[in-house]
C-alpha positions in Angstrom: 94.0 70.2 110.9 91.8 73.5 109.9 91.9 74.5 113.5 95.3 73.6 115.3 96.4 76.1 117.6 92.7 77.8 118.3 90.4 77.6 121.0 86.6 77.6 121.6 84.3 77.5 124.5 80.6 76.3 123.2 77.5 76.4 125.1 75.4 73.2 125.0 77.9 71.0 124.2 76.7 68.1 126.3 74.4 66.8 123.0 73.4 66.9 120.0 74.6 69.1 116.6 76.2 70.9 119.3 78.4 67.9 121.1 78.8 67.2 117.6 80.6 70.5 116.6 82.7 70.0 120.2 83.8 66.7 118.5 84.7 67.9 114.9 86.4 71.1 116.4 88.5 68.8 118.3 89.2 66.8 115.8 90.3 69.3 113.2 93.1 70.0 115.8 91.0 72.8 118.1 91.1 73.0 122.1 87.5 72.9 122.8 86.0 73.8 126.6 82.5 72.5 126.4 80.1 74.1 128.5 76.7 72.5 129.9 74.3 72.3 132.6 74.1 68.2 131.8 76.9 66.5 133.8 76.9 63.0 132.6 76.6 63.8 129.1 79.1 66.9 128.7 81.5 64.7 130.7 81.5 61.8 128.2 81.5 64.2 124.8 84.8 65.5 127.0 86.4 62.3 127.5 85.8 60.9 124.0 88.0 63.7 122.8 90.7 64.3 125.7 92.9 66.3 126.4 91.5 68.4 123.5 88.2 68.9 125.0 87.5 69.7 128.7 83.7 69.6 130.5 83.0 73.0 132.5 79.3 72.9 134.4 77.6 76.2 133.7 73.9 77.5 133.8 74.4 80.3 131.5 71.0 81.8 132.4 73.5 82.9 135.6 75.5 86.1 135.2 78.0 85.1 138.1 77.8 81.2 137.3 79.0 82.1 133.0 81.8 84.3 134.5 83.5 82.1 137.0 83.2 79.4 134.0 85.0 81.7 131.6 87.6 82.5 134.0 88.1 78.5 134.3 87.8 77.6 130.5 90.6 80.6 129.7 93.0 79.2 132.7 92.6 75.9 131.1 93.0 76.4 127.7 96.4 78.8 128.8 98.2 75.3 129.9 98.4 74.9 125.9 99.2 77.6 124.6 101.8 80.7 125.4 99.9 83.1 124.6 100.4 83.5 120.4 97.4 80.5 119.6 
């Protein structure tokens, strides 16, 4: 488990290399928040790999949209850890 006890937020994590990476980071032990504009697909990446992986919509061509996500993936990821992950 190379990555147990870190986090990462990806962008386009709903398919391809990149849903592929959200997978193996998950795998290797890593809290992953997966971040896409495709709903159906970035869902089902997430729910292959819960609860290491959570699906946060995000059009991150939208200042105020990437932000509020952030804000989300951050709060989420802080039910695992205390702070020293």
């Amino acid at each position: 488990m190379l990555l147990k006890g870190r986090r990462a937020i990806v962008t386009g994590g709903a398919s391809g290399i990149v849903a592929a990476t959200v997978r193996a980071y998950a795998r290797e032990g890593a809290r992953v928040a997966s971040i896409d504009i495709d709903d159906a697909s970035g869902q089902a990446v997430a729910e292959e790999a819960e609860p290491e992986v959570a699906y946060f919509h995000c059009d991150v061509s939208k200042r105020a949209e990437v932000l509020e996500t952030f804000a989300h993936c951050v709060e989420w990821s802080s039910q695992f850890y205390s702070g020293d992950g």
